[in-house]
N, C-alpha and C positions, 0 to 999 in steps of 0.2 A: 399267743399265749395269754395266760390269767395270770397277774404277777401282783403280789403281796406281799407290801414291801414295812415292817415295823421298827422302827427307830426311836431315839429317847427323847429326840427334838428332829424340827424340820423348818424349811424356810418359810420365814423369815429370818426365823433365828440363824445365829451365824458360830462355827465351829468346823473341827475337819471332820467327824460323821455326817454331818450334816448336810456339808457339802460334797462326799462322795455319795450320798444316798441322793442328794439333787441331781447331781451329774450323770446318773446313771436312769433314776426312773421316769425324767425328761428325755431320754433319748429311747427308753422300753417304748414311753408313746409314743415318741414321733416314727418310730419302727413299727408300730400298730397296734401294737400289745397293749391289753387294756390290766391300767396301772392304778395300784389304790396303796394309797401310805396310810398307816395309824402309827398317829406320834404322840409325845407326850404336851402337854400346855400347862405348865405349872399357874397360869393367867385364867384360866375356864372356868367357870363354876358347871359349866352344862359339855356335853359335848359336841362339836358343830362342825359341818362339814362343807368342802371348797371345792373349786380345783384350780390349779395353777399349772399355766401352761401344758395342760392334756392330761396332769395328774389330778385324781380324787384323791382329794386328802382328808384322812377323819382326825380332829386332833379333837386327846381323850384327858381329862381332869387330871392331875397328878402334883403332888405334892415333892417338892425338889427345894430342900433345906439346902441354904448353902447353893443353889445351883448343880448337886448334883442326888443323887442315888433317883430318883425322877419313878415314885411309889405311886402307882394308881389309882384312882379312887373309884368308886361305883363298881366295882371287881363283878358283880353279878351281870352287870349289863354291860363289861366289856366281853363277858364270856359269852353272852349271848350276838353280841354284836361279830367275833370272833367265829362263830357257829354260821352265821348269816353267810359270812363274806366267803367259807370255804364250801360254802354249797360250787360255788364258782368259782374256784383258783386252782390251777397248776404247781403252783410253787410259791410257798414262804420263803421268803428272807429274811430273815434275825439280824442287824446288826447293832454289836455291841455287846458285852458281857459287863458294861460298867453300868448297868440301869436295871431296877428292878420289872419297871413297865416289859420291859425286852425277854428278860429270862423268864417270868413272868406268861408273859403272851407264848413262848416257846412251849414252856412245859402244858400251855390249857391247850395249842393248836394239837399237840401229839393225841391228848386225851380226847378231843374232842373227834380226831380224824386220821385213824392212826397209819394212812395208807398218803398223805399227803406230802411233796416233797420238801425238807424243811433245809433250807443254808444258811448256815450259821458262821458270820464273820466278827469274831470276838474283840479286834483290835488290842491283841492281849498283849500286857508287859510282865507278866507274871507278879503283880503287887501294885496296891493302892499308892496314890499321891502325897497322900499324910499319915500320921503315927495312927490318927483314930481309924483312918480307913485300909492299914496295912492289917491294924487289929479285925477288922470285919472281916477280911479277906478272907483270914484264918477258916471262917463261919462259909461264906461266899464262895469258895471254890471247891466245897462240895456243888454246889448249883449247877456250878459251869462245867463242871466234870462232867455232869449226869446231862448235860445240853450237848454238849460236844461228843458223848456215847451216841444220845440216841440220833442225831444230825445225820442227813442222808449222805452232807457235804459239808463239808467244814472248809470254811475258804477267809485266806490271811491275807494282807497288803502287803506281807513282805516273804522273801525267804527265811529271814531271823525269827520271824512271829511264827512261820513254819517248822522251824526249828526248836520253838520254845513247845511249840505246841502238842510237839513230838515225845518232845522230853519230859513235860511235866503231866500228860495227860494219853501219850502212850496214842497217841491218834494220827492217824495223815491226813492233812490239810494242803489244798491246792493255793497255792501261792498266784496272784493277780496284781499285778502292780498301780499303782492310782492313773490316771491320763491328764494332761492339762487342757484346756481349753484350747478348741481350735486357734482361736485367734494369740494365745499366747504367744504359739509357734512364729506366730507373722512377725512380731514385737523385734526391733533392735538393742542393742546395750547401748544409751549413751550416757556415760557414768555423771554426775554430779556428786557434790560435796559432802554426801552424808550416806551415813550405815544406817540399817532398817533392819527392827524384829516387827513381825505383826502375829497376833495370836494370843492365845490367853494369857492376863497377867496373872500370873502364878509365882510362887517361888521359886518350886522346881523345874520352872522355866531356866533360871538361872538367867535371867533379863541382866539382873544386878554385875554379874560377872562377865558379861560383854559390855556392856556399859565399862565398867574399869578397862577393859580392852582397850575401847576408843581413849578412853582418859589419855591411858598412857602411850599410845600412837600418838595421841596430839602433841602431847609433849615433849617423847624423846626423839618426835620425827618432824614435827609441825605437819602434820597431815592437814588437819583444823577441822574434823568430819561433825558433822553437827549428826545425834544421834536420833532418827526418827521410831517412832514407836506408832502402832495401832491396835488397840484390844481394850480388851475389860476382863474382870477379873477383882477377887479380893486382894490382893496384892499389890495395886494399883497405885492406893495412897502413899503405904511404905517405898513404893520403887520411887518414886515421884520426890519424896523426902529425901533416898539416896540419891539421885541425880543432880540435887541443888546442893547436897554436900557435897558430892565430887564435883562442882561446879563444870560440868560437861555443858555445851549445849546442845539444846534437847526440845523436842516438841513431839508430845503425847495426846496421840486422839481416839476417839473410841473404835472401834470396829469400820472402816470404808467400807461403800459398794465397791464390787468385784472391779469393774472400770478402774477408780480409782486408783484402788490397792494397785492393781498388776499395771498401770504406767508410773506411777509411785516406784512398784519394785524393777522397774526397767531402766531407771535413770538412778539408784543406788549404786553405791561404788562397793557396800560389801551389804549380803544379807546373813543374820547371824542367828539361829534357833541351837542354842548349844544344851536345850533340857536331855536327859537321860533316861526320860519315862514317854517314848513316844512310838506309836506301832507303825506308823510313816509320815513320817515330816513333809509336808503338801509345801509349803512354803519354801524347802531348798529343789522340791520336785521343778516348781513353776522359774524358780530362778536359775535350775539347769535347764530348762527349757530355752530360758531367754541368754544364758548365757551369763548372766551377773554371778561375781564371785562367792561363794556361798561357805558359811563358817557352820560345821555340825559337832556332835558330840559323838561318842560312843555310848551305849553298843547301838543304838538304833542309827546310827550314824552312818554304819558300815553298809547299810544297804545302797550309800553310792558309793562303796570303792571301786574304782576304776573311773571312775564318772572327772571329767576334767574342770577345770572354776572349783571345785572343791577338796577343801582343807576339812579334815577331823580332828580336834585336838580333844583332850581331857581335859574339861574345866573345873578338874580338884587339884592339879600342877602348879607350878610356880607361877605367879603371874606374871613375872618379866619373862620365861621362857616362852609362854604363849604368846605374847606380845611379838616377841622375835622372828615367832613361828609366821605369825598373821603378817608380820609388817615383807617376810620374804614371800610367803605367800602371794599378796596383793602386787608386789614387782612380777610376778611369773605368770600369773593368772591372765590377765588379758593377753599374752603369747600362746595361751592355748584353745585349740576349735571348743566350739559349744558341743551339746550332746544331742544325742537324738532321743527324745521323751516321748514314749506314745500318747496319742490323743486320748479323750473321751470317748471318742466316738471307737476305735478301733479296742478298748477294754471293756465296753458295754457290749461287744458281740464275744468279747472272749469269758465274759456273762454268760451270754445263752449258751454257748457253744459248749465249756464244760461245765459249770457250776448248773445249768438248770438241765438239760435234752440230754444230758451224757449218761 
């Protein structure tokens, strides 16, 4: 197959679209299919093209205030470039309804070729991150509506995001769940002293309220976990300020390579992503994979019920009651088997299988 794949950002850069769009059109090449990403580069003045490991990558000018809405530039010569690429493609992929680049490219591929198959996977929570961007939304989800009508296939990371997607947009959406890395699978749990978020530093990460978690585990239990962190983010400084007031310790680094991070997160005694704005949390995915105890939020949360090592708590609760929750948690947790998480390799054919040839 011809596979055309458009994203808001791509690797190097590091995020979870980023790395299910890597994951997946690394494996369309090594499968044969000839694979071409157009992403966005808020760094470009020009547009310039690569390949990495068997992918053609064209990354396109774009202007991304704040690191996000990721607005294109040169509009006439991405539609022309657009034009070029579908003389010879099978199938679009659209992932992301949080970029204008994406929705953007969606609505020019339709006009441009109206017989081409477009899948569109919006990572949707039904609402923006912040007050100014819940307000755009308002604006914004006409867009995504009219994306998600004309879509041959609309496809979610979760059954929740399937469920949302049903509900606010009246649409069915094939639910695919994320895969980990082969090698994760091989990985043991050997816990060490300290809890690990990795991921953007954001607010509504809620970084700030698992940090008080550890705080007070250390104190009314003497655990003693020193709390690791890896990301970036505007957030970053303010969290960094709250962690030397609540005198935790604590050691905050930017974004790891992959290697790193996931022997990092194998030797964690708990890993904690407790935001509330997430269309699937990769990070408690790789740490059911490995087994390591993992702390979630609702509602994105619920997409591992049943799944064992994890706990879901509400982090708008009382704090000592969560506390209680996690500190019996962590005695029970390593008494229970790991899970079984599919690969990459084995959701990149459940790719072609229904999302593209069905």
């Amino acid at each position: 197959m011809r596979i055309l794949l458009v994203t808001p950002r791509y690797y190097p850069d590091v995020g979870g679209v980023e790395y299910v769009v890597k994951s997946t059109a690394e494996r369309f090449a090594a499968l044969g299919h000839e694979t071409t990403v157009v992403t966005g580069d808020p760094k470009a003045d020009k547009p310039r093209e690569e390949e990495i490991n068997g992918v053609r990558v064209i990354r396109w000018p774009t202007w991304a205030p704040s690191g996000a809405y990721h607005i294109p530039k040169k509009r006439d010569q991405l539609r022309n470039l657009l034009r070029r690429l579908l003389n010879d493609v099978d199938v679009v992929h659209i992932h992301s309804a949080h970029a204008v680049l994406t929705v953007w490219a969606a609505v020019a591929v339709r006009r441009i070729n109206s017989d081409v198959r477009i899948v569109f996977t919006p990572y949707y929570h039904g609402t923006g991150h912040t007050p100014i961007r819940r307000l755009l939304w308002i604006y914004w989800r006409r867009h995504i509506h009219k994306l998600i009508t004309t879509a041959d296939v609309v496809h979610t990371v979760s059954k929740l995001e399937a469920q949302l997607i049903q509900q606010d947009f009246g649409r069915h959406a094939i639910p695919i769940e994320n895969g980990v890395e082969e090698a994760v699978k091989t990985l043991s749990w050997k816990p060490e002293n300290y809890a690990m978020y990795s991921g953007r530093a954001e607010k509504y990460k809620n970084i700030h309220i698992f940090a008080k978690i550890i705080q007070r585990l250390n104190t009314k239990y003497k655990t003693e976990l020193t709390l690791k962190i890896f990301g970036d983010g505007p957030y970053k400084p303010q969290l960094i300020r709250a962690l030397k007031e609540m005198q935790i310790p604590h050691e905050v680094a930017p974004f790891q390579p992959f290697a790193q991070y996931i022997q990092t997160l194998s030797r964690a005694t708990l890993l904690g992503l407790l935001s509330q704005k997430e269309s699937y949390p990769q990070s408690i995915n790789e740490a059911n994979a490995i087994g390591v105890p993992a702390l979630t939020a609702p509602p994105w949360g619920r997409n591992f019920e049943g799944r064992t090592r994890t706990l879901i708590i509400d982090p708008t609760q009382d704090i000592d009651k969560a506390v209680e929750e996690v500190h019996r948690f962590l005695q029970k947790a390593p008494l229970e088997p790991p899970n079984n998480v599919p690969t990459w390799d084995e959701v990149t054919l459940q790719y072609i299988n229904l999302l593209y040839t069905q």
